[in-house]
Backbone of each chain as nested JSON, in Angstrom:
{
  "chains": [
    {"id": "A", "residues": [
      {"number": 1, "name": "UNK", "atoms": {"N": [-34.225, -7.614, -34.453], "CA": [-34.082, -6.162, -34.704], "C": [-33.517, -5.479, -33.463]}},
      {"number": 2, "name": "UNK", "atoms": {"N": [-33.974, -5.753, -32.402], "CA": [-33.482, -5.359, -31.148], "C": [-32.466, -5.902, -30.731]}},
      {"number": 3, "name": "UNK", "atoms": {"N": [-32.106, -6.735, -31.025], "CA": [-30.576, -7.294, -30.916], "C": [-29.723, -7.059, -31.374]}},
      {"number": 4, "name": "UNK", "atoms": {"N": [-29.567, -6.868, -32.937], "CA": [-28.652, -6.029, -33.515], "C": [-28.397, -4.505, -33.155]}},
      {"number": 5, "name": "UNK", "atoms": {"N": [-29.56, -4.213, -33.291], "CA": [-29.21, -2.834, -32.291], "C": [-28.239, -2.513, -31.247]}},
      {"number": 6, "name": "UNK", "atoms": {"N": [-28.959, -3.814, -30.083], "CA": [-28.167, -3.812, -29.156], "C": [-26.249, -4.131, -29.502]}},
      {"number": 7, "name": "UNK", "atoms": {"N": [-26.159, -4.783, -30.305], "CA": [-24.984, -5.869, -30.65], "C": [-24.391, -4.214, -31.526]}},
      {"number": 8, "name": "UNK", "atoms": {"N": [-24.811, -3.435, -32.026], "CA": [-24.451, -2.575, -32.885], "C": [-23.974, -1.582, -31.991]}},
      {"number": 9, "name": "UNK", "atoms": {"N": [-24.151, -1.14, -30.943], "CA": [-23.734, -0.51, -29.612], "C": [-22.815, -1.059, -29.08]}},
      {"number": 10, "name": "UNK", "atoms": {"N": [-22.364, -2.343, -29.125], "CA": [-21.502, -3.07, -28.377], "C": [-20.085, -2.696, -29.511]}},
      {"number": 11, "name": "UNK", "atoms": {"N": [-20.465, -3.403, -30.749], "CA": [-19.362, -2.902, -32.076], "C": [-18.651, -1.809, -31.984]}},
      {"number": 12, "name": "UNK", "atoms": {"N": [-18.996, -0.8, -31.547], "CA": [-19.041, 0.857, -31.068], "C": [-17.898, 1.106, -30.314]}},
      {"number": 13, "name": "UNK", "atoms": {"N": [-18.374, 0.264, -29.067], "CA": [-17.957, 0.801, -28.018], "C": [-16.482, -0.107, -27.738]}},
      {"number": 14, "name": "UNK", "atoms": {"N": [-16.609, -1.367, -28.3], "CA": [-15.407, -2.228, -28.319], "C": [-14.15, -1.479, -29.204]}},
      {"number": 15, "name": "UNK", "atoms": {"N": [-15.081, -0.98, -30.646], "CA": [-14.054, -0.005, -31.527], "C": [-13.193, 1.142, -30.656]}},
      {"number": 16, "name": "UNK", "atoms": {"N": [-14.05, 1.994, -29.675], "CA": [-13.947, 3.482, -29.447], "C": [-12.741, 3.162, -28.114]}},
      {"number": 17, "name": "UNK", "atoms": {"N": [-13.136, 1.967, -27.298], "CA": [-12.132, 1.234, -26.17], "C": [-10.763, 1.094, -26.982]}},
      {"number": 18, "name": "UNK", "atoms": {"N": [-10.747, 0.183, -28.224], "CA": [-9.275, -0.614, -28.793], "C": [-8.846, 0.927, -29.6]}},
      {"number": 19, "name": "UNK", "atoms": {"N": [-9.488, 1.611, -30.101], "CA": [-8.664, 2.479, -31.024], "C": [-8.375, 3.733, -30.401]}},
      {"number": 20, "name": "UNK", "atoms": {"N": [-8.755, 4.035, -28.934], "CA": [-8.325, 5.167, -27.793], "C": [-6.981, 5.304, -27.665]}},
      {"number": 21, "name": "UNK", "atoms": {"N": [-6.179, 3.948, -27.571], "CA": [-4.967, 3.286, -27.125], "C": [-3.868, 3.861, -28.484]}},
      {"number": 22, "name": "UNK", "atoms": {"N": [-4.235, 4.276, -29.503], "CA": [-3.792, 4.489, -30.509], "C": [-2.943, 5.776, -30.696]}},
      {"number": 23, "name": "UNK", "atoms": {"N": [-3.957, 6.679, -30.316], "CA": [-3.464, 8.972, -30.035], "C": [-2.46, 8.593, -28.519]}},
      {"number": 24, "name": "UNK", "atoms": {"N": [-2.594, 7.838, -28.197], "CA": [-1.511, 7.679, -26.773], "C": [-0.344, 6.954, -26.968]}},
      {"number": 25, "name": "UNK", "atoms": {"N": [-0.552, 6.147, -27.547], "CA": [0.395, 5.517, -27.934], "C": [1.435, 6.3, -29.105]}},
      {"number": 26, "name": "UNK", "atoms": {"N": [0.681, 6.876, -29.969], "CA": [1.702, 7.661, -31.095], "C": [2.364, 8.907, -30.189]}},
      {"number": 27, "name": "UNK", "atoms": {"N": [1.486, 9.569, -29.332], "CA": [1.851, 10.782, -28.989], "C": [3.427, 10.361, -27.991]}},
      {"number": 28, "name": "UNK", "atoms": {"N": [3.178, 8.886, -27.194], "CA": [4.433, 8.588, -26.274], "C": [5.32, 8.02, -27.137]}},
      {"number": 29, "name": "UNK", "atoms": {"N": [5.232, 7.526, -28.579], "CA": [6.307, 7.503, -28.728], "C": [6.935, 8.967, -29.684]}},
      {"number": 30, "name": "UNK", "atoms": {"N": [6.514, 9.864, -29.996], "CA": [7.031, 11.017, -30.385], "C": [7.62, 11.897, -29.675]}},
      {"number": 31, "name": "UNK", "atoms": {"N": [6.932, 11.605, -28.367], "CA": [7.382, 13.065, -27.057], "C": [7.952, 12.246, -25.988]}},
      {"number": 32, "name": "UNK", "atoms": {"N": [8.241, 11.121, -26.239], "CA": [9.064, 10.224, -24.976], "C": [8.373, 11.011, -23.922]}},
      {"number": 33, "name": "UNK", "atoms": {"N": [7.337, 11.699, -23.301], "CA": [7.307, 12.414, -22.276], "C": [6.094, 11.355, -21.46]}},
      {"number": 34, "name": "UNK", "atoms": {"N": [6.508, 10.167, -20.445], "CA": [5.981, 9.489, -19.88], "C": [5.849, 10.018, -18.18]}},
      {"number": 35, "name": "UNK", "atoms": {"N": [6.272, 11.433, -17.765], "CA": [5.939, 11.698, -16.541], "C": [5.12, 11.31, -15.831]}},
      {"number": 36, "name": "UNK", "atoms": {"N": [3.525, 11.739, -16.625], "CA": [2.648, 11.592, -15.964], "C": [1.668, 10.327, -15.941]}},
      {"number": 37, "name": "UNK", "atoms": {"N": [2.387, 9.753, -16.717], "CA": [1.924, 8.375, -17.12], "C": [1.678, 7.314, -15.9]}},
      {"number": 38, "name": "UNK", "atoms": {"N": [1.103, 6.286, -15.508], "CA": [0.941, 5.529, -14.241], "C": [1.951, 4.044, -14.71]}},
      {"number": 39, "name": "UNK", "atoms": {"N": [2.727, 3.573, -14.17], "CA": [3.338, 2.568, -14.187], "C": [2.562, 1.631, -14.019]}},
      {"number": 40, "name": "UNK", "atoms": {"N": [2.092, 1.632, -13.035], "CA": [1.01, 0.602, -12.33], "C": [-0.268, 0.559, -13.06]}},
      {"number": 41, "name": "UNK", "atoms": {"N": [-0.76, 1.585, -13.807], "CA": [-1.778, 1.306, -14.437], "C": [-1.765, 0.977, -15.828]}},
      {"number": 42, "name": "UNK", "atoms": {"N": [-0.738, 0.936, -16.952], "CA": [0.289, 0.537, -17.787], "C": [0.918, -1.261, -17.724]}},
      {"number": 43, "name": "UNK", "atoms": {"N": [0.807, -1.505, -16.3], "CA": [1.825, -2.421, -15.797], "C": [0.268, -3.868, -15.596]}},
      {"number": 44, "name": "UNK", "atoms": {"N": [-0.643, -3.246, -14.813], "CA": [-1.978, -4.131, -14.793], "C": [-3.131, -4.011, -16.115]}},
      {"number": 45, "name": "UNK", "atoms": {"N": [-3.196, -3.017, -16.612], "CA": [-3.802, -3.123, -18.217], "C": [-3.25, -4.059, -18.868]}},
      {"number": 46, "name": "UNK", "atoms": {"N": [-2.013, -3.952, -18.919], "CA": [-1.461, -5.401, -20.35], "C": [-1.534, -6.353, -19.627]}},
      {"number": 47, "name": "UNK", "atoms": {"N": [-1.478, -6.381, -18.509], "CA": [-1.961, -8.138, -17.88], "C": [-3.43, -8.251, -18.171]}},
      {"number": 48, "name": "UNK", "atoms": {"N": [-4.06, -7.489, -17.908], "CA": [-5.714, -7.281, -18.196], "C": [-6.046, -7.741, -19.455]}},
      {"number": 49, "name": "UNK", "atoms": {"N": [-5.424, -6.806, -20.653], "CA": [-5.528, -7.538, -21.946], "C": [-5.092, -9.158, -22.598]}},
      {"number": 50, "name": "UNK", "atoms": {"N": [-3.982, -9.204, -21.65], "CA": [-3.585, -10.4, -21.897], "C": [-4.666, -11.497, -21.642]}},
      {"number": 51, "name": "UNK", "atoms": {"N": [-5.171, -11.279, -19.962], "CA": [-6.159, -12.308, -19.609], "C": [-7.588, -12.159, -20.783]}},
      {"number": 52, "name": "UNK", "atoms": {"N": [-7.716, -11.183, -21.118], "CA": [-9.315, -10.727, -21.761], "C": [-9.08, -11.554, -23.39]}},
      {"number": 53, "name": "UNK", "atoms": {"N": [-7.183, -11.468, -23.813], "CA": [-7.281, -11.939, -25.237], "C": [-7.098, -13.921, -24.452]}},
      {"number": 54, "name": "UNK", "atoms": {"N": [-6.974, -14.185, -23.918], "CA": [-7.308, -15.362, -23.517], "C": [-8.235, -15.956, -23.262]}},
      {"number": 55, "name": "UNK", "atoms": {"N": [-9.492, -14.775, -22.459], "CA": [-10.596, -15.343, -22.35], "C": [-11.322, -15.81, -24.259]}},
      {"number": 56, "name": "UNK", "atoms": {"N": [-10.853, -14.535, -25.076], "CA": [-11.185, -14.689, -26.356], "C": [-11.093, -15.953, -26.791]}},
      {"number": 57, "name": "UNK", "atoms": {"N": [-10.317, -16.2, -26.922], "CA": [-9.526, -17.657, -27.848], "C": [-10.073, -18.334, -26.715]}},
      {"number": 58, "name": "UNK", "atoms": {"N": [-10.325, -18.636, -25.234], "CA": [-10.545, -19.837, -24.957], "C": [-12.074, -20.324, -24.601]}},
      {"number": 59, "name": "UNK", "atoms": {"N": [-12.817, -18.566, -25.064], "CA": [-14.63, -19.147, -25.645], "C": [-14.88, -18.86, -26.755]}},
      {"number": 60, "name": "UNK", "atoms": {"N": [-13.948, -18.685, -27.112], "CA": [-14.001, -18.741, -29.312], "C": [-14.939, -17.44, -29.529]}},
      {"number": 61, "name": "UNK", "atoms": {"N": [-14.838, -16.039, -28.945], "CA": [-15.662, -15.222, -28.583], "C": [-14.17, -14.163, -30.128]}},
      {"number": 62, "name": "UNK", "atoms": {"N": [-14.474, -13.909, -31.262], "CA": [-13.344, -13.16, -32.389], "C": [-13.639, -11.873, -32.113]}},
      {"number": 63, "name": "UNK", "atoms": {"N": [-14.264, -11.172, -31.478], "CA": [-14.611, -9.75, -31.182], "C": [-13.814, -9.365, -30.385]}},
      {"number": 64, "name": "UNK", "atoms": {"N": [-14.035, -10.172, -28.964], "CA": [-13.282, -10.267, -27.755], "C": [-11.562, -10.261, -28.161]}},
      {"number": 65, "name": "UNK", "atoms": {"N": [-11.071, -11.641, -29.003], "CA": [-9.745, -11.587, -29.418], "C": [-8.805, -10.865, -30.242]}},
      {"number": 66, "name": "UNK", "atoms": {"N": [-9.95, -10.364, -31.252], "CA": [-9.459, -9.057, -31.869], "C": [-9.072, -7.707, -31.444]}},
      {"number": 67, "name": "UNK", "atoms": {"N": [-10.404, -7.33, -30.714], "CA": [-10.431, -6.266, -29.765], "C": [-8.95, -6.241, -29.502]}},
      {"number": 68, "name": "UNK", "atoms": {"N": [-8.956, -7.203, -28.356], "CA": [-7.658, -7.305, -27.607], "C": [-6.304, -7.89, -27.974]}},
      {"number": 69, "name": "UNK", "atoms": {"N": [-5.888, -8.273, -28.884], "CA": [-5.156, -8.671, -29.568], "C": [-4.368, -7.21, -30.043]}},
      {"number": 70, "name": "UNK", "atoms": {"N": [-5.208, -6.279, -30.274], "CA": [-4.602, -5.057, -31.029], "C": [-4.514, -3.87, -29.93]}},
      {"number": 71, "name": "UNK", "atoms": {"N": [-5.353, -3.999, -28.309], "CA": [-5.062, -3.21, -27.099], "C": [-3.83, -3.642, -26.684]}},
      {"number": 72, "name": "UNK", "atoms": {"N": [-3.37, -5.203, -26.796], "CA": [-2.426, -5.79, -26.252], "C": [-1.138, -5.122, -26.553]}},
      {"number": 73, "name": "UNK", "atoms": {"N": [-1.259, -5.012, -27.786], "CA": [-0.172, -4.326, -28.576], "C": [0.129, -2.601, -28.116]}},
      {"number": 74, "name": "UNK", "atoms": {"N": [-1.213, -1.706, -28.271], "CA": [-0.91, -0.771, -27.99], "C": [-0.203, -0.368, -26.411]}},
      {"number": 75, "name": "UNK", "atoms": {"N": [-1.01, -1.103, -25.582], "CA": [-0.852, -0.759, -24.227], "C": [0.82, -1.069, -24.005]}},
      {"number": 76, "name": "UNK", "atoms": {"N": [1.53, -2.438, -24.854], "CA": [2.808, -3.165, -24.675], "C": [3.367, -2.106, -25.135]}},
      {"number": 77, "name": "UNK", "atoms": {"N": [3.343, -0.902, -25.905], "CA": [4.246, -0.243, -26.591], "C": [4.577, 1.051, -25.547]}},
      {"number": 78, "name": "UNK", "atoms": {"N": [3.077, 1.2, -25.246], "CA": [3.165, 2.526, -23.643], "C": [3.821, 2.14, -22.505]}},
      {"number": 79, "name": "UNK", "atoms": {"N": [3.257, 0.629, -22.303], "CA": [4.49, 0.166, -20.796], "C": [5.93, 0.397, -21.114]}},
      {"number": 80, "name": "UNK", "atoms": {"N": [6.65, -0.336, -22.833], "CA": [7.776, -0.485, -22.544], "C": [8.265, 1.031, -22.465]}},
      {"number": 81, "name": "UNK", "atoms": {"N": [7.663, 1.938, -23.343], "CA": [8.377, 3.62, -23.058], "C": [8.318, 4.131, -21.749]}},
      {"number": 82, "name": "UNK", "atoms": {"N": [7.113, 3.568, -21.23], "CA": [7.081, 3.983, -19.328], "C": [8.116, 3.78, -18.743]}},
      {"number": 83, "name": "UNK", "atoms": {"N": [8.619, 2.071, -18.968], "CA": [9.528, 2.067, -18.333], "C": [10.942, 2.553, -18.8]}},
      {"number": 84, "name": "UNK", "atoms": {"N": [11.242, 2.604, -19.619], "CA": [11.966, 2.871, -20.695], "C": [12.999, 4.726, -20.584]}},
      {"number": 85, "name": "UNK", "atoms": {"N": [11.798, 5.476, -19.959], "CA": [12.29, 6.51, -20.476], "C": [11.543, 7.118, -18.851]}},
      {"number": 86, "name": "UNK", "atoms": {"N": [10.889, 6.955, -18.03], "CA": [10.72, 7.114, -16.801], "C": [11.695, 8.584, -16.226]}}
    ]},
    {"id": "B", "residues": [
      {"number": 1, "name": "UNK", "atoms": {"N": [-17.444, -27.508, -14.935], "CA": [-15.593, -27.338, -14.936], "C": [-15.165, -26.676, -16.355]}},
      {"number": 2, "name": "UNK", "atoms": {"N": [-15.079, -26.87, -17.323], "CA": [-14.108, -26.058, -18.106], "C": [-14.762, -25.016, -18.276]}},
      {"number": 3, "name": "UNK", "atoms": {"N": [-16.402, -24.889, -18.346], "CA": [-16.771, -23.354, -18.312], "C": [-16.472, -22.176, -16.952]}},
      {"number": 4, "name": "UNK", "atoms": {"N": [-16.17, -22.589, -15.694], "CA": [-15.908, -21.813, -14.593], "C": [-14.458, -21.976, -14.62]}},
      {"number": 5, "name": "UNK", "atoms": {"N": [-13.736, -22.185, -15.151], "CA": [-12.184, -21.943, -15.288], "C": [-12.152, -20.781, -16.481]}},
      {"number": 6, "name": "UNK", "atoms": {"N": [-12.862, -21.053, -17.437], "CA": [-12.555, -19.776, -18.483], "C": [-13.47, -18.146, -17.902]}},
      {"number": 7, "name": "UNK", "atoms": {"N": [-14.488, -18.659, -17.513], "CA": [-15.684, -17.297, -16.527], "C": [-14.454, -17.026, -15.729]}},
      {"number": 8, "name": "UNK", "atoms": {"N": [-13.532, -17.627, -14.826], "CA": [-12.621, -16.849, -14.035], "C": [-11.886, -15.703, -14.831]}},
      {"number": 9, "name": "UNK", "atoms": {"N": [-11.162, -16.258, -15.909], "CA": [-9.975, -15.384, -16.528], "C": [-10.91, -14.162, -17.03]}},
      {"number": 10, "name": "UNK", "atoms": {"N": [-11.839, -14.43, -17.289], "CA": [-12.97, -13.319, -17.926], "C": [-13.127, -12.383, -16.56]}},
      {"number": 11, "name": "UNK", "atoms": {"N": [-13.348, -12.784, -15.711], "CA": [-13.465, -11.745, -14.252], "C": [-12.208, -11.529, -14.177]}},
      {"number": 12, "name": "UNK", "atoms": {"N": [-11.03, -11.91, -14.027], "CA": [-9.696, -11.515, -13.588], "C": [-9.166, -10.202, -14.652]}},
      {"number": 13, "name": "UNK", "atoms": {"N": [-9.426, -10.762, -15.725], "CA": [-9.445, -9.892, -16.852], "C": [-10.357, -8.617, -16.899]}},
      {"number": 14, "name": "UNK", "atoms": {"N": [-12.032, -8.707, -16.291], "CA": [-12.197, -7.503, -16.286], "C": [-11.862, -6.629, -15.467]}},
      {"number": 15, "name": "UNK", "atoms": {"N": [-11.649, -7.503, -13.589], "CA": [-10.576, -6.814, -13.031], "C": [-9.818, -5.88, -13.09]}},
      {"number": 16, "name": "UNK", "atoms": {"N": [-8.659, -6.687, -13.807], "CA": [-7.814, -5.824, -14.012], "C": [-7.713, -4.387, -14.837]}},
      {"number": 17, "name": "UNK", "atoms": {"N": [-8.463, -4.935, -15.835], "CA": [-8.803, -3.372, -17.177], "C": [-9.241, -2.556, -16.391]}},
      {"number": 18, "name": "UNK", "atoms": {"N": [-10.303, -2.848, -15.543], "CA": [-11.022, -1.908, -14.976], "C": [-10.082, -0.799, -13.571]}},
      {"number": 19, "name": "UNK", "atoms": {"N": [-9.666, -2.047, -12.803], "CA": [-8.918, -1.217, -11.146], "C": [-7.741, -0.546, -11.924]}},
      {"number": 20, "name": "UNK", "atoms": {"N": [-7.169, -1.012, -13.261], "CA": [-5.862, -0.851, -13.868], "C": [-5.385, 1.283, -14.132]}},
      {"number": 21, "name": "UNK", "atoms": {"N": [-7.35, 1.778, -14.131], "CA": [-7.115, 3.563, -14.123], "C": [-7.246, 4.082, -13.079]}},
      {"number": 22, "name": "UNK", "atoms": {"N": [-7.456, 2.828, -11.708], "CA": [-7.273, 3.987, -10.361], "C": [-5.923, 4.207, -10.181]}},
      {"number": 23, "name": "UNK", "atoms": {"N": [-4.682, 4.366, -10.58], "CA": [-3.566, 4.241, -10.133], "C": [-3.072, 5.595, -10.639]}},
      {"number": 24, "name": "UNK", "atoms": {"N": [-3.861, 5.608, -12.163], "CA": [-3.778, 6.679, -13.22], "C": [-4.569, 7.922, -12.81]}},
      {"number": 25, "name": "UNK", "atoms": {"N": [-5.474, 7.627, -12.097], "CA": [-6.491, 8.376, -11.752], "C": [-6.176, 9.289, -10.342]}},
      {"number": 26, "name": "UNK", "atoms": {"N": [-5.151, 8.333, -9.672], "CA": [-4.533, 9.089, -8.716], "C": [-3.519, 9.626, -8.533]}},
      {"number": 27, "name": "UNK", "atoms": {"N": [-2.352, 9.523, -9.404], "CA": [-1.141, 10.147, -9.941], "C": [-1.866, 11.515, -10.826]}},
      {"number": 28, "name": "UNK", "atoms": {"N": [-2.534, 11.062, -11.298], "CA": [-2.893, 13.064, -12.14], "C": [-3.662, 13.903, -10.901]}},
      {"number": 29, "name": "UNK", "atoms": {"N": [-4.393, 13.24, -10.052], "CA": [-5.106, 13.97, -9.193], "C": [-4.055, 14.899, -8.525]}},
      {"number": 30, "name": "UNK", "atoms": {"N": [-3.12, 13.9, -7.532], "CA": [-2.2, 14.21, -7.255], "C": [-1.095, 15.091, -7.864]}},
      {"number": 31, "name": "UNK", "atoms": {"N": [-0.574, 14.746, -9.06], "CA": [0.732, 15.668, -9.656], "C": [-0.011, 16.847, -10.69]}},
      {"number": 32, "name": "UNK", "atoms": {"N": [-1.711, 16.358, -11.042], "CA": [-1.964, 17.404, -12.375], "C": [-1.182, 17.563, -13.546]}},
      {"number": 33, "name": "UNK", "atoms": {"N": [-0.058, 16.26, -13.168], "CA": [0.848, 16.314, -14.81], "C": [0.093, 15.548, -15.789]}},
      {"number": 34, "name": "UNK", "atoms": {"N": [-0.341, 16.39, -16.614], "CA": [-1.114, 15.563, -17.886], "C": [-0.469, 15.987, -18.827]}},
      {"number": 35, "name": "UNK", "atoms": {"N": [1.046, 16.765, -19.001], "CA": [1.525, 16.891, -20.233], "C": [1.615, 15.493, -21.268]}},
      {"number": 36, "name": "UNK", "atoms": {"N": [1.552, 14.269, -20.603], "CA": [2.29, 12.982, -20.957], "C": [0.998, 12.383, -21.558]}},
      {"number": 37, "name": "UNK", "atoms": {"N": [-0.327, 12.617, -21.273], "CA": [-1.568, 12.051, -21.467], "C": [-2.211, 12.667, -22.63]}},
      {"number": 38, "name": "UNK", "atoms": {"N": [-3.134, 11.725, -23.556], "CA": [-3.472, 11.845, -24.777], "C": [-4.781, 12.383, -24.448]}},
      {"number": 39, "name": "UNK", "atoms": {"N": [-5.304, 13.577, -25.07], "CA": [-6.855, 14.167, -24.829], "C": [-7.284, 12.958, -25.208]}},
      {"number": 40, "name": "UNK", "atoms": {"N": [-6.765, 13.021, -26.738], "CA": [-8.092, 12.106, -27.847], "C": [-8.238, 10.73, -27.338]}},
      {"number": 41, "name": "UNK", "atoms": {"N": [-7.116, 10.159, -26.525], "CA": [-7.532, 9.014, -25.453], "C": [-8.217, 9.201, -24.68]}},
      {"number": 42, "name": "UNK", "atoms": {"N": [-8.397, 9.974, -23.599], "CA": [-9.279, 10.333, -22.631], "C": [-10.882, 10.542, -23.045]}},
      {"number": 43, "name": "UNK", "atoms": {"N": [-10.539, 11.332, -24.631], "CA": [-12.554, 11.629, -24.858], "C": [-12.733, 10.146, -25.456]}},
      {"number": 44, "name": "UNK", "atoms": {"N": [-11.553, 9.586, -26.426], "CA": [-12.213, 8.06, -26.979], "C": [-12.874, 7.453, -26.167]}},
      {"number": 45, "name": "UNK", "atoms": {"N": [-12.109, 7.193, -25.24], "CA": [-11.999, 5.918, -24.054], "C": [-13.312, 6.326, -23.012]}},
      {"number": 46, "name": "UNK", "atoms": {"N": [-13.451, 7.566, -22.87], "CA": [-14.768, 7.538, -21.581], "C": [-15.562, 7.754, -22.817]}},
      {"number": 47, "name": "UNK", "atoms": {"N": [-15.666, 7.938, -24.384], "CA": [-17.043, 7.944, -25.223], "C": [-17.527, 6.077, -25.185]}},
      {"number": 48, "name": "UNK", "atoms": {"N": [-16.133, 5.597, -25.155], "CA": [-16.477, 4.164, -25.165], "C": [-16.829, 3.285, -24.065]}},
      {"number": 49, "name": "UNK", "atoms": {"N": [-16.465, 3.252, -22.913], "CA": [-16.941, 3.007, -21.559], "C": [-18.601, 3.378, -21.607]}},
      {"number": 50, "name": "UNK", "atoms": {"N": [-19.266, 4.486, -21.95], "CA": [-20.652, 4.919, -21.7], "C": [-21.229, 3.996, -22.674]}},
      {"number": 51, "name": "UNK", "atoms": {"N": [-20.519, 3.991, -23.614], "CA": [-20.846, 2.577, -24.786], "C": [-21.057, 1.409, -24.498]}},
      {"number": 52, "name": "UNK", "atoms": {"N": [-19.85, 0.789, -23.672], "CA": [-20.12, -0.108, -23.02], "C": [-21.011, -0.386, -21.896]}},
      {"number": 53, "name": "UNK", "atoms": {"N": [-21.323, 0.68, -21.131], "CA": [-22.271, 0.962, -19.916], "C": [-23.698, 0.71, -20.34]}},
      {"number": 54, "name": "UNK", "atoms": {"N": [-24.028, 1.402, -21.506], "CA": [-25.297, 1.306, -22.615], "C": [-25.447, -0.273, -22.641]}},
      {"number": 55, "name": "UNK", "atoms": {"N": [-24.22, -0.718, -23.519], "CA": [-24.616, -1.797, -24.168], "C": [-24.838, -2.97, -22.806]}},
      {"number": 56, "name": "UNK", "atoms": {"N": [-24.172, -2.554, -21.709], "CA": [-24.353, -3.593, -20.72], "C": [-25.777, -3.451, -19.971]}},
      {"number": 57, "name": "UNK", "atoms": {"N": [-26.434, -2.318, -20.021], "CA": [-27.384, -2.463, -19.364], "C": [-28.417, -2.902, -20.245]}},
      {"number": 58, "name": "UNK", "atoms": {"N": [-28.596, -2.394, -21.299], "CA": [-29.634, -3.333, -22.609], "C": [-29.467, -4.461, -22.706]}},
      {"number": 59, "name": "UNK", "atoms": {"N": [-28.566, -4.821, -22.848], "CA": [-27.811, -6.197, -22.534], "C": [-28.2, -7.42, -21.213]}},
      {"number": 60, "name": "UNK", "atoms": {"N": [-28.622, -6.77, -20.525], "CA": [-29.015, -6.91, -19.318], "C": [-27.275, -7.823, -18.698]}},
      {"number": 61, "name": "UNK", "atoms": {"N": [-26.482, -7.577, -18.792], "CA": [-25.122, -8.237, -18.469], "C": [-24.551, -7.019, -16.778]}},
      {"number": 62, "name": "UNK", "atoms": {"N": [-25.102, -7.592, -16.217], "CA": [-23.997, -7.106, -14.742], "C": [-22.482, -6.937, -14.827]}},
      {"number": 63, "name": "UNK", "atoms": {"N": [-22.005, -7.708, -15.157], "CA": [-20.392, -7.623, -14.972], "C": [-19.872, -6.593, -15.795]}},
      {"number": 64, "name": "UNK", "atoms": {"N": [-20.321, -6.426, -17.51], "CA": [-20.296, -5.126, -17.951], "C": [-20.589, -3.942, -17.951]}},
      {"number": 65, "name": "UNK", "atoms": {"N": [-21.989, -4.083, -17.255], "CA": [-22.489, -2.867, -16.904], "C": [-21.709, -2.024, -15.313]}},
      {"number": 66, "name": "UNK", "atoms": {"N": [-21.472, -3.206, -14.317], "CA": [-20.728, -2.503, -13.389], "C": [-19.218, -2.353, -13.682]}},
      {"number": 67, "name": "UNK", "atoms": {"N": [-18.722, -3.054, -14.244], "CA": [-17.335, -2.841, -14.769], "C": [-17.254, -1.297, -15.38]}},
      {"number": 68, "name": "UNK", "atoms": {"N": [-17.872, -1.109, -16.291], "CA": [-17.756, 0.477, -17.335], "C": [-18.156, 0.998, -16.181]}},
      {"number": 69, "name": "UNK", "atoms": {"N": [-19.31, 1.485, -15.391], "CA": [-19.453, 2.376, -14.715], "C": [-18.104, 2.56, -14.099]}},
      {"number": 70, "name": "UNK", "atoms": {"N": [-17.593, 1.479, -13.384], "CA": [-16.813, 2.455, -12.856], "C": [-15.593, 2.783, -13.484]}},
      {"number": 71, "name": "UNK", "atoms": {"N": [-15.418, 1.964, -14.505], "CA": [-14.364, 2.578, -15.202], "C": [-14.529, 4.1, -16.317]}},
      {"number": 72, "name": "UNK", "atoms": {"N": [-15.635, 4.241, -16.52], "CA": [-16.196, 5.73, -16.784], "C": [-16.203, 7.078, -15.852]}},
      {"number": 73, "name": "UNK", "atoms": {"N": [-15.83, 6.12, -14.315], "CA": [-15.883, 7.303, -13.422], "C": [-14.458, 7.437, -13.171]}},
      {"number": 74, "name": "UNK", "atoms": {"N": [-13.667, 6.723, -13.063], "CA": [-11.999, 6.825, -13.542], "C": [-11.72, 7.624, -14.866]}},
      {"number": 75, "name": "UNK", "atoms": {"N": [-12.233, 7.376, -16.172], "CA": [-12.085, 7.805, -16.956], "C": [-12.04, 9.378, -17.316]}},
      {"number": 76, "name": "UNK", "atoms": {"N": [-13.131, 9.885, -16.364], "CA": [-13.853, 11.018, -16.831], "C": [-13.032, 11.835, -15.645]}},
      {"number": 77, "name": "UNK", "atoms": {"N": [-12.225, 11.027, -14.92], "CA": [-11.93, 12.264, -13.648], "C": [-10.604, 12.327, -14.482]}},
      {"number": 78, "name": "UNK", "atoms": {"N": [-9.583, 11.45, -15.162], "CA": [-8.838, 12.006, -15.962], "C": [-9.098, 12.488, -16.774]}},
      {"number": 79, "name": "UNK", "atoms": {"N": [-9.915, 12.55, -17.718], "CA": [-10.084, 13.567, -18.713], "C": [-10.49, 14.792, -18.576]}},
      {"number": 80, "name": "UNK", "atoms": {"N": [-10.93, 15.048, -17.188], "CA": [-11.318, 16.613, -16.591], "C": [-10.15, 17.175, -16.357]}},
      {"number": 81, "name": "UNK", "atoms": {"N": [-9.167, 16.245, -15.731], "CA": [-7.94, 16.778, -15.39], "C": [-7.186, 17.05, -16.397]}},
      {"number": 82, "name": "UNK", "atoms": {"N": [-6.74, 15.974, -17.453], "CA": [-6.602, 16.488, -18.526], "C": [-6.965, 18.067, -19.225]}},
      {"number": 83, "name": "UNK", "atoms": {"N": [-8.65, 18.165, -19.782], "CA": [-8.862, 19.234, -19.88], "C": [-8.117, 20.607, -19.369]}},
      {"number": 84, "name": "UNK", "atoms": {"N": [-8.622, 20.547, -17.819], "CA": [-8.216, 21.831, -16.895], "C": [-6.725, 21.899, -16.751]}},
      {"number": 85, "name": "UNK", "atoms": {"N": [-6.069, 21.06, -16.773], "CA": [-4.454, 21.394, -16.466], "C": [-3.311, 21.045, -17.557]}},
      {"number": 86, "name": "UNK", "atoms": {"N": [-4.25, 21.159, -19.016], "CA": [-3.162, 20.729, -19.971], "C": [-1.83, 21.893, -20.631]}}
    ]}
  ]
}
């Protein structure tokens, strides 16, 4: 009972992390307006996701790979307009 | 051995997610340009970090629990900035 709980908080917060990436991602590609955007922090996130959807798949952890599998994507779509339109 | 080769990419990986919003965190401090930045990212993303902060300390898990903190304290200094200078 206390575990699910706990595990039900985690569901949450993994959701509220992967689907953040989403209102940022639509809004940069509608307003091309990447000024204030961080290169560098754009540039080490998708390496981040990359390593995190690796750690997934390589402790068979589907939360972990999902999660990130679909940040991977969003964050790849904000770098390339970062750089893109800079 | 094959479990402390995959625990690495899992630290490198949280690494990176995590140091990946000081860069972000210091370009808005600095320029206050948040025209380019998504609110509804900023409230998702630090609602989900405290999520994760929760779930890491019930959890009794260190690496998550110090990871979100400080990526909640990155989080939340852009989304103030956000707020105040949009």
């Amino acid at each position: 009972m206390r575990f699910s709980y706990i595990d039900l908080i985690g569901y949450m917060a993994a959701f509220g992390t992967t689907i953040s990436f989403l209102p940022q991602a639509i809004k940069t590609i509608r307003t091309k307006d990447t000024s204030g955007i961080s290169l560098y922090m754009y540039a080490l996130f998708t390496i981040g996701t990359i390593l995190w959807l690796t750690y997934g798949i390589l402790s068979g952890s589907w939360p972990v790979t999902v999660a990130n599998a679909v940040t991977t994507v969003f964050a790849s779509v904000i770098l390339v307009y970062k750089i893109r339109y800079k």
